[in-house]
N, CA, C and O atoms as a CHARMM CRD file, in Angstrom:
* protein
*
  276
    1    1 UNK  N     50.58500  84.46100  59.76500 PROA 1      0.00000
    2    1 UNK  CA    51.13400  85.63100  60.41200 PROA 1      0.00000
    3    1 UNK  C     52.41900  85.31600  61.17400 PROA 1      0.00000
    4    1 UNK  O     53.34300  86.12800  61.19800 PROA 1      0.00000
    5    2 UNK  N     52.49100  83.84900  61.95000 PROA 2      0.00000
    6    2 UNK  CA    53.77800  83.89700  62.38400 PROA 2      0.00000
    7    2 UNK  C     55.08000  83.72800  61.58800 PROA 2      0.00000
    8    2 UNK  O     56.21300  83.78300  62.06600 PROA 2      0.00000
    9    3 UNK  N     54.76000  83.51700  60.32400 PROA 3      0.00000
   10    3 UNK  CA    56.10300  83.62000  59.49400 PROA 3      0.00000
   11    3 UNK  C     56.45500  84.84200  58.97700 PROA 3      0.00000
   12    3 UNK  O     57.56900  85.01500  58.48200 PROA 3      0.00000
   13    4 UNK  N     55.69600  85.63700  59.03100 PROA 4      0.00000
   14    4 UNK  CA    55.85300  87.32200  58.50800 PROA 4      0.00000
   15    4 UNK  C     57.31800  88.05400  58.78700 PROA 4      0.00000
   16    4 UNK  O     57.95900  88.84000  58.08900 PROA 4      0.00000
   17    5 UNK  N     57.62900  87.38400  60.30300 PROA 5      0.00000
   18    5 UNK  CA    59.07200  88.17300  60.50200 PROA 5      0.00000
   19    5 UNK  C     60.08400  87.11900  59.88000 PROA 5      0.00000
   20    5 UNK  O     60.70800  87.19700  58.82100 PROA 5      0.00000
   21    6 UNK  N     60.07600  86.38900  60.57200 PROA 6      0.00000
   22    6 UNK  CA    60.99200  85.16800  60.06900 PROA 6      0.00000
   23    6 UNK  C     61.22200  85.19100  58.46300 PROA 6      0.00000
   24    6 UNK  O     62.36800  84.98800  58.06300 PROA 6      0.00000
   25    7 UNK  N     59.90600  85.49300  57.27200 PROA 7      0.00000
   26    7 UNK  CA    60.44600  85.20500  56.19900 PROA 7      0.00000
   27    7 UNK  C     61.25900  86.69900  56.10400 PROA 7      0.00000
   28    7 UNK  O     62.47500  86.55600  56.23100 PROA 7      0.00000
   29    8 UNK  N     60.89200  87.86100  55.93900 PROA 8      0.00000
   30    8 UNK  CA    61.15900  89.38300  55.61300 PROA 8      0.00000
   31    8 UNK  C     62.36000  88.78800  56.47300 PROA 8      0.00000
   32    8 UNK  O     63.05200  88.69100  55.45900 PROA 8      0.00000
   33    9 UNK  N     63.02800  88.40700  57.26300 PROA 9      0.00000
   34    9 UNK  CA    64.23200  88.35800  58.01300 PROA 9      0.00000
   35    9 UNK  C     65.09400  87.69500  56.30800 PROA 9      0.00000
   36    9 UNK  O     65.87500  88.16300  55.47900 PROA 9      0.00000
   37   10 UNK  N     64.52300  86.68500  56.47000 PROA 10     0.00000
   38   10 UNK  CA    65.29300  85.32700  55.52200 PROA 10     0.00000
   39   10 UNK  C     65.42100  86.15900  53.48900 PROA 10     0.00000
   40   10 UNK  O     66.25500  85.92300  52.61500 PROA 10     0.00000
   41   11 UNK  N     64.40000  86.94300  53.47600 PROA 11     0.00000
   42   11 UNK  CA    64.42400  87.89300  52.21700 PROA 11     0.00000
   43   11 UNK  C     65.39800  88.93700  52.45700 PROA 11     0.00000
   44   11 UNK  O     66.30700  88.95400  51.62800 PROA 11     0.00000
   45   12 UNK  N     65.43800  89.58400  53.13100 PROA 12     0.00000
   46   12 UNK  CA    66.50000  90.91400  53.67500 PROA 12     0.00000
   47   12 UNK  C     68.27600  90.20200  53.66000 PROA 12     0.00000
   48   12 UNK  O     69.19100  90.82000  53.11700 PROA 12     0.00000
   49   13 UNK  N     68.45600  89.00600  54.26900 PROA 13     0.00000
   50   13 UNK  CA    69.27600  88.09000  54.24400 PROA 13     0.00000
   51   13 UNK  C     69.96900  87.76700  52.74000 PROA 13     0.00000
   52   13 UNK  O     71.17800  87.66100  52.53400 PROA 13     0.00000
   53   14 UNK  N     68.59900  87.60500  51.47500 PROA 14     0.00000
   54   14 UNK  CA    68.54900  87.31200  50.63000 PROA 14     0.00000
   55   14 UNK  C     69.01100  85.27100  50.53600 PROA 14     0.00000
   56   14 UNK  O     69.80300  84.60700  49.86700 PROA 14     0.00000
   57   15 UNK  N     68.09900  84.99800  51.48900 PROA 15     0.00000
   58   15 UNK  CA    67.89900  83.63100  51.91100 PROA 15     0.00000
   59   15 UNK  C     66.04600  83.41400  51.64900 PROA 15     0.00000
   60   15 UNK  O     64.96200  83.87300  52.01000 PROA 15     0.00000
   61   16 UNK  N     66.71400  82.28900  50.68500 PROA 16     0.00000
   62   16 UNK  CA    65.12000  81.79100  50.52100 PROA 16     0.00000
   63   16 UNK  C     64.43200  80.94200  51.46500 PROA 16     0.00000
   64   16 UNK  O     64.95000  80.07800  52.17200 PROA 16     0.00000
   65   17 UNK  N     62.99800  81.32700  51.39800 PROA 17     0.00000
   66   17 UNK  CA    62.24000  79.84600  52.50000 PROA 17     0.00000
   67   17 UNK  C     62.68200  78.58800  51.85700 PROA 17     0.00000
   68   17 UNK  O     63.12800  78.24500  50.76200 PROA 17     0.00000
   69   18 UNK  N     62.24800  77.81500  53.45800 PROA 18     0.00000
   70   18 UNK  CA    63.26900  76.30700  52.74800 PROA 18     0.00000
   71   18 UNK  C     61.96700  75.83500  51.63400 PROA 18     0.00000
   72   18 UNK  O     62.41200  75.07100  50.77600 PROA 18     0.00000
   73   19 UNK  N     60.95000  76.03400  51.52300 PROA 19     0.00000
   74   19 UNK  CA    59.81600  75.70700  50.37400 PROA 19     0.00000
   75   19 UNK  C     60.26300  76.37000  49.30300 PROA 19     0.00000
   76   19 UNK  O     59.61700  75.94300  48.34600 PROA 19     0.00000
   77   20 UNK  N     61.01200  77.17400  48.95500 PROA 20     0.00000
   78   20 UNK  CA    61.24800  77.73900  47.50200 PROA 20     0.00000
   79   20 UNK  C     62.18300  76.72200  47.12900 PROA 20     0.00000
   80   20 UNK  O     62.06000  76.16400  46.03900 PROA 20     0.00000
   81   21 UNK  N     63.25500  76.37300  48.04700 PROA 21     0.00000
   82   21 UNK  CA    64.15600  74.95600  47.82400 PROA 21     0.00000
   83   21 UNK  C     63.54500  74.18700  47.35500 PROA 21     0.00000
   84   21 UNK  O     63.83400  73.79100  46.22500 PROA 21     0.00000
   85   22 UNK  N     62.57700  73.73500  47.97700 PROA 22     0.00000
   86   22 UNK  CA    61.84900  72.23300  47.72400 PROA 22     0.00000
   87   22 UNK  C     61.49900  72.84400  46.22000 PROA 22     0.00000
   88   22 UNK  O     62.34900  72.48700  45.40400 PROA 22     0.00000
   89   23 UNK  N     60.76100  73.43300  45.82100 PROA 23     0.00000
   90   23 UNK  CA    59.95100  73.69500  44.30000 PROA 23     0.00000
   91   23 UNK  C     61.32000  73.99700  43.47500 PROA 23     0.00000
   92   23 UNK  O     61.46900  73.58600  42.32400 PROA 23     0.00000
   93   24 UNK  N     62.00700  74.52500  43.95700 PROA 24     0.00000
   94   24 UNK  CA    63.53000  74.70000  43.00200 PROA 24     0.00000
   95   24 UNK  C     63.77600  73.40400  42.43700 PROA 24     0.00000
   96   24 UNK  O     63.76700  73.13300  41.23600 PROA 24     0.00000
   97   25 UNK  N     64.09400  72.27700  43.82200 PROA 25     0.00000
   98   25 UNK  CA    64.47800  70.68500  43.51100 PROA 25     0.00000
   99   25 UNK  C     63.36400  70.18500  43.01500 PROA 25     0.00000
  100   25 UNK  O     63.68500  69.04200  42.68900 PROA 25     0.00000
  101   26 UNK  N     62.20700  70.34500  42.74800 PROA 26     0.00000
  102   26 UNK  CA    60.99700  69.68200  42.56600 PROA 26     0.00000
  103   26 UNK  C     61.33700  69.32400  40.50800 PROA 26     0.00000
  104   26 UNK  O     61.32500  68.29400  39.83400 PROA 26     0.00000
  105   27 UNK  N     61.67800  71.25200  40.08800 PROA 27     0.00000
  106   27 UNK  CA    61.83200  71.32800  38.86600 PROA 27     0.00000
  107   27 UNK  C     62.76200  70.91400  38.57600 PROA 27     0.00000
  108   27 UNK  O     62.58700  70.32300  37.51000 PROA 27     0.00000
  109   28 UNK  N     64.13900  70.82100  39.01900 PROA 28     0.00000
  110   28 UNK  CA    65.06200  69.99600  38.03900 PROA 28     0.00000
  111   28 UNK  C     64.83500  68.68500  38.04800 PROA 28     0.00000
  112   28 UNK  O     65.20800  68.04400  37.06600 PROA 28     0.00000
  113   29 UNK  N     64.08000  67.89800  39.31400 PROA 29     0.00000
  114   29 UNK  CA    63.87800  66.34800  39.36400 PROA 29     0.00000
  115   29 UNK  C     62.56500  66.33000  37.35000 PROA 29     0.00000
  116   29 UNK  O     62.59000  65.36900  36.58200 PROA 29     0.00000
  117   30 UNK  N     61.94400  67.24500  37.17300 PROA 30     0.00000
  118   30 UNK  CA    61.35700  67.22900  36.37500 PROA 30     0.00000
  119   30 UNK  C     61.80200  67.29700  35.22600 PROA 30     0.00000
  120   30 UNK  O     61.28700  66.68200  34.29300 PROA 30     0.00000
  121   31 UNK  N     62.77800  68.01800  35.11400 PROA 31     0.00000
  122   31 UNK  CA    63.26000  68.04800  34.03300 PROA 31     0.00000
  123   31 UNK  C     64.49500  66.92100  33.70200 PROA 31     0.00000
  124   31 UNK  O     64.55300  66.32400  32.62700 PROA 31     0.00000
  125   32 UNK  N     65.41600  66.74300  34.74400 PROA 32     0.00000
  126   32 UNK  CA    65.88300  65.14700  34.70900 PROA 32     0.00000
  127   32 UNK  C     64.73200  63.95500  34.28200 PROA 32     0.00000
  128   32 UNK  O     65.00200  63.13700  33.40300 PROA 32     0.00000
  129   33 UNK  N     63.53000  63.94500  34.93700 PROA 33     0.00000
  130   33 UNK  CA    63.22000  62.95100  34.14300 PROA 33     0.00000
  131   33 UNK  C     62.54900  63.10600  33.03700 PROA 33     0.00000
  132   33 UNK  O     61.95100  62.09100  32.68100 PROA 33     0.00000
  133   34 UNK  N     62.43000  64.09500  32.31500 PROA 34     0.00000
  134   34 UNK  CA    61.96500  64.57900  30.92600 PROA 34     0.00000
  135   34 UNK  C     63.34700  64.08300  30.27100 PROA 34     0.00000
  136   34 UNK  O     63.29800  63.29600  29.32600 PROA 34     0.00000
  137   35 UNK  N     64.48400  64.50500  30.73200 PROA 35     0.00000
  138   35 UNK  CA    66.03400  64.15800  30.18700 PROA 35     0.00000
  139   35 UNK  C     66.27300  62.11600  30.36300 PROA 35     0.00000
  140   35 UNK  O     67.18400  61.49500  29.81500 PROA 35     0.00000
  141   36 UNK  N     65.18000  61.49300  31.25300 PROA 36     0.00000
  142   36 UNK  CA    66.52500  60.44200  31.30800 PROA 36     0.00000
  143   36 UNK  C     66.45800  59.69800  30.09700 PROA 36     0.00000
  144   36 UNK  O     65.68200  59.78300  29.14600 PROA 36     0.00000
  145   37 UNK  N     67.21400  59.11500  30.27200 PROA 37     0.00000
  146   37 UNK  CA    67.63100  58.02000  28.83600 PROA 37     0.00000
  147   37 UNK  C     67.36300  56.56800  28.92000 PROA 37     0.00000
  148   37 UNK  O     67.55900  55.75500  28.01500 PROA 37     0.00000
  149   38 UNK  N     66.93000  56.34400  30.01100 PROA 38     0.00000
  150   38 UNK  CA    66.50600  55.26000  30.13600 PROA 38     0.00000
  151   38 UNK  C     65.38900  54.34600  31.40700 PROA 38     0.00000
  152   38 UNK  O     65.52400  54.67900  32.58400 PROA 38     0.00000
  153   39 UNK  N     64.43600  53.32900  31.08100 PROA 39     0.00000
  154   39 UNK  CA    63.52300  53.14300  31.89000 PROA 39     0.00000
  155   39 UNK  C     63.89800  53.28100  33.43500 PROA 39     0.00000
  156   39 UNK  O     63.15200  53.85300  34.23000 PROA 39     0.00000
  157   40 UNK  N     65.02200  52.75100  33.76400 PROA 40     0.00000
  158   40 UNK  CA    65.56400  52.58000  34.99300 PROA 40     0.00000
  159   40 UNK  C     65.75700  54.16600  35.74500 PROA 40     0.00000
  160   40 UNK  O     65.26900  54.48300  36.83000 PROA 40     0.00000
  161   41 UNK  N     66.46500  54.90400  34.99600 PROA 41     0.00000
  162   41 UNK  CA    66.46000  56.12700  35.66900 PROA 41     0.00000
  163   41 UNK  C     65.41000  56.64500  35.74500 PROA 41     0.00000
  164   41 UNK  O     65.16500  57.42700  36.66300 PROA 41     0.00000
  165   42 UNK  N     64.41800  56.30400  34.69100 PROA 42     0.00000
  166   42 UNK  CA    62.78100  57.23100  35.13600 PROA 42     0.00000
  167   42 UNK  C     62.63400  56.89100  36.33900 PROA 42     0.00000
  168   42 UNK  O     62.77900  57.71300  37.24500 PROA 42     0.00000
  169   43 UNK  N     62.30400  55.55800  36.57300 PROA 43     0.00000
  170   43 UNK  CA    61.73000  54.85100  37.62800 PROA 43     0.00000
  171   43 UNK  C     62.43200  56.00400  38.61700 PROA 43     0.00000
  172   43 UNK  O     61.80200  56.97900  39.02500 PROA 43     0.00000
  173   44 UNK  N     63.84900  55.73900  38.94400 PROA 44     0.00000
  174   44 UNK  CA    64.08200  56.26600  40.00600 PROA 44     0.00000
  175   44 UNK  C     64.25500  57.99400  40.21600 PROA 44     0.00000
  176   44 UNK  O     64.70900  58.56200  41.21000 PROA 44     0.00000
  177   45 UNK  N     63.87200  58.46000  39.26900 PROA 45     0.00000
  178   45 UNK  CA    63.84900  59.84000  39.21500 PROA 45     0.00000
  179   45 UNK  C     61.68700  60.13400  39.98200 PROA 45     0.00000
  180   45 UNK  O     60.97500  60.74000  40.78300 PROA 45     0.00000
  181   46 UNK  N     61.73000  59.18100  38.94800 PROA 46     0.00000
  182   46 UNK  CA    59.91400  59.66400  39.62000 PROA 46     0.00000
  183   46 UNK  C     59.74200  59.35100  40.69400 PROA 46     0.00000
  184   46 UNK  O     59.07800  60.18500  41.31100 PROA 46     0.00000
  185   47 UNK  N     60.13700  58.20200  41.45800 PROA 47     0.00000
  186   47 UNK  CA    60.16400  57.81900  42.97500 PROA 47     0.00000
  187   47 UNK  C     60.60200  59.14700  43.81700 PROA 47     0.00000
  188   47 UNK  O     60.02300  59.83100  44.66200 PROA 47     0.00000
  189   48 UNK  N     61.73200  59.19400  43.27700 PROA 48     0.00000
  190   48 UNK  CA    61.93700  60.85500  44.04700 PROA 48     0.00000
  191   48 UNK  C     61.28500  62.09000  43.95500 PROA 48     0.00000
  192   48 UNK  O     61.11800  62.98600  44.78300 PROA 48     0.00000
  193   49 UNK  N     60.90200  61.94400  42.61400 PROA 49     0.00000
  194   49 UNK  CA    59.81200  63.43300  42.29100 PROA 49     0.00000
  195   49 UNK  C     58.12600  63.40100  43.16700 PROA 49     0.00000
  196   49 UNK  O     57.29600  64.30600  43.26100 PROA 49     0.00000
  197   50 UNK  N     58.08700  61.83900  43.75700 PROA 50     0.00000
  198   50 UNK  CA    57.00500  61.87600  44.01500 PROA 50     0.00000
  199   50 UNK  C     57.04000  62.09400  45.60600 PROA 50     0.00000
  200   50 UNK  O     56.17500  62.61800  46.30900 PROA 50     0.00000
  201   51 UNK  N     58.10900  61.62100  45.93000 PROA 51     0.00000
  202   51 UNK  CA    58.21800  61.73900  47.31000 PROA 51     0.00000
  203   51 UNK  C     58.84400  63.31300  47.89100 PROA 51     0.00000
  204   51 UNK  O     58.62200  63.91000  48.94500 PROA 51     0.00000
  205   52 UNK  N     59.45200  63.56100  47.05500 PROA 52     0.00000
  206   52 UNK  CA    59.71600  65.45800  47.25300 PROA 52     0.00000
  207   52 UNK  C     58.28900  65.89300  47.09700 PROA 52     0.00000
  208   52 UNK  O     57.86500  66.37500  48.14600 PROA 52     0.00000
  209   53 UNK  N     57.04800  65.86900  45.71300 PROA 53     0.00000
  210   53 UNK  CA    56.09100  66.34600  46.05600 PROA 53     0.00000
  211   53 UNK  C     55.32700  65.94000  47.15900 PROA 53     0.00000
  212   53 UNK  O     54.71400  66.92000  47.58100 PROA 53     0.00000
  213   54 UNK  N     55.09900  64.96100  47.79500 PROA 54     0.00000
  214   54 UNK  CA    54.46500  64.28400  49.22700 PROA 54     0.00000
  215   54 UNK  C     55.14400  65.60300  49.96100 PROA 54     0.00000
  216   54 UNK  O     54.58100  66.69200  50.07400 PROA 54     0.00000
  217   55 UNK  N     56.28700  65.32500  50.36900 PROA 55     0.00000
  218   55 UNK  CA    57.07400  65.96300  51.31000 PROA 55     0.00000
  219   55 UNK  C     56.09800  67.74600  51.33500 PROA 55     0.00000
  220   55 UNK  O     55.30600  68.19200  52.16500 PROA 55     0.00000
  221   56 UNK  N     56.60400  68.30900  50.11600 PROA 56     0.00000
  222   56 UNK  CA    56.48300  69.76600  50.13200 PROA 56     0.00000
  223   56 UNK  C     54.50300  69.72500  49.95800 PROA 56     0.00000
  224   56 UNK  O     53.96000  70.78400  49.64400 PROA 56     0.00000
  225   57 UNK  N     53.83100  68.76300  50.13600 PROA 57     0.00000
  226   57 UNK  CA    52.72600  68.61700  50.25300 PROA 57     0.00000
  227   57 UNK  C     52.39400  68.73700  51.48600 PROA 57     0.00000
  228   57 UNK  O     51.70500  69.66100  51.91900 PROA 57     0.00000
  229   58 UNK  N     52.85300  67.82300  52.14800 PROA 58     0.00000
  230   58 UNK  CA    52.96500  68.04800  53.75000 PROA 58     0.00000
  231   58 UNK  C     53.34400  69.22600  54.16000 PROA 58     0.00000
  232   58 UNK  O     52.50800  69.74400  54.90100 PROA 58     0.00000
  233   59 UNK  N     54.34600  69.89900  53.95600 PROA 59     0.00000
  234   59 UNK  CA    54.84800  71.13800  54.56300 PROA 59     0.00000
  235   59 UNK  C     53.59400  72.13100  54.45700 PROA 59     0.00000
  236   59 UNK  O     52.89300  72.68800  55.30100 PROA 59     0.00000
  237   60 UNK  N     53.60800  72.11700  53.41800 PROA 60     0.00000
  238   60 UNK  CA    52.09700  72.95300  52.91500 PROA 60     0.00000
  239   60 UNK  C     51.32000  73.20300  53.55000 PROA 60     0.00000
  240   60 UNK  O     51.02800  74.34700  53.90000 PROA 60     0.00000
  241   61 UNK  N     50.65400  71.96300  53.94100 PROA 61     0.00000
  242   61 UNK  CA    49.40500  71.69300  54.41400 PROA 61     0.00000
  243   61 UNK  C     49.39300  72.03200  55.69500 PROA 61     0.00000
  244   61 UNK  O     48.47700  72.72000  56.14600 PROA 61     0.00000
  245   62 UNK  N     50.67500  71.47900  56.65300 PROA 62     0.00000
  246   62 UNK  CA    51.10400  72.15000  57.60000 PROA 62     0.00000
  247   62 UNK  C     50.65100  73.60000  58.10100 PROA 62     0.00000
  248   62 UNK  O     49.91200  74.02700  58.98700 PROA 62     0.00000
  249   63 UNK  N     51.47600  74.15800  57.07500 PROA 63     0.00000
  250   63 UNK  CA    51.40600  75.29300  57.39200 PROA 63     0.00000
  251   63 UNK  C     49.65000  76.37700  57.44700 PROA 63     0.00000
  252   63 UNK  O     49.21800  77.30400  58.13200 PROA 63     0.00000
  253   64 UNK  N     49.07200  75.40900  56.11600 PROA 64     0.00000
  254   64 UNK  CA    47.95000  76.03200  56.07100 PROA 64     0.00000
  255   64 UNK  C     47.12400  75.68000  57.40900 PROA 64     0.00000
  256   64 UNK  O     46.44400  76.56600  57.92700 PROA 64     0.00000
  257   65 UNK  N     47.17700  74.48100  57.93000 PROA 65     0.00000
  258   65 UNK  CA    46.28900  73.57100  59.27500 PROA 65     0.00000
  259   65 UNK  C     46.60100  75.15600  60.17500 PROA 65     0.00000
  260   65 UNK  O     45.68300  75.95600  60.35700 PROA 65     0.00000
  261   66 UNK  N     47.71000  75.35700  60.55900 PROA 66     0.00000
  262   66 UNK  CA    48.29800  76.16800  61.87500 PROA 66     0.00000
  263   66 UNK  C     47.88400  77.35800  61.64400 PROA 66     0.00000
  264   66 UNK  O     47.83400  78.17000  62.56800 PROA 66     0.00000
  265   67 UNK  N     47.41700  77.77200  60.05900 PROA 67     0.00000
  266   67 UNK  CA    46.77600  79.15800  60.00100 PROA 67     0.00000
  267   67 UNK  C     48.09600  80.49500  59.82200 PROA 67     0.00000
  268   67 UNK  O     48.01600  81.72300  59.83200 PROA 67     0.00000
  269   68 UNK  N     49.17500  79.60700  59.67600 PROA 68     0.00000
  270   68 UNK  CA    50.52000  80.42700  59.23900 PROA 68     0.00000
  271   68 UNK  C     50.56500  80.43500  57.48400 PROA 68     0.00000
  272   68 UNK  O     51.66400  80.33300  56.93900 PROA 68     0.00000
  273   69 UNK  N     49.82900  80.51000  56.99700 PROA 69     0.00000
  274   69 UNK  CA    49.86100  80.57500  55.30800 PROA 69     0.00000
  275   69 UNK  C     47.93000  81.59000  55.19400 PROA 69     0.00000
  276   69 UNK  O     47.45400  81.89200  54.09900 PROA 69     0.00000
């Protein structure tokens, strides 16, 4: 409930929550590493894909703990 104004503010704005960001970046890190060309860039593409999902895992969870989701 306490994000109710804040997001309808950030939609009216036509500004996304910063979590639609994160899942925006989540999918191109996915599809870069569906694209890379080689072992080395996987590696470091999935290091990042995993730590953006941690991240927006946390936020999540966050939000659900505080009873704001």
């Amino acid at each position: 409930m306490e994000f109710r104004l804040p997001f309808k503010i950030l939609k009216n704005a036509s500004v996304p929550p910063p979590e639609v960001e994160l899942f925006h970046r989540r999918a191109a890190l996915r599809e870069a590493l569906a694209q890379a060309p080689s072992p080395e860039q996987r590696a470091v593409l999935q290091r990042q894909l995993a730590e953006l999902e941690q991240a927006l895992a946390l936020r999540l969870e966050g939000m659900r703990a505080s009873g704001r989701v």
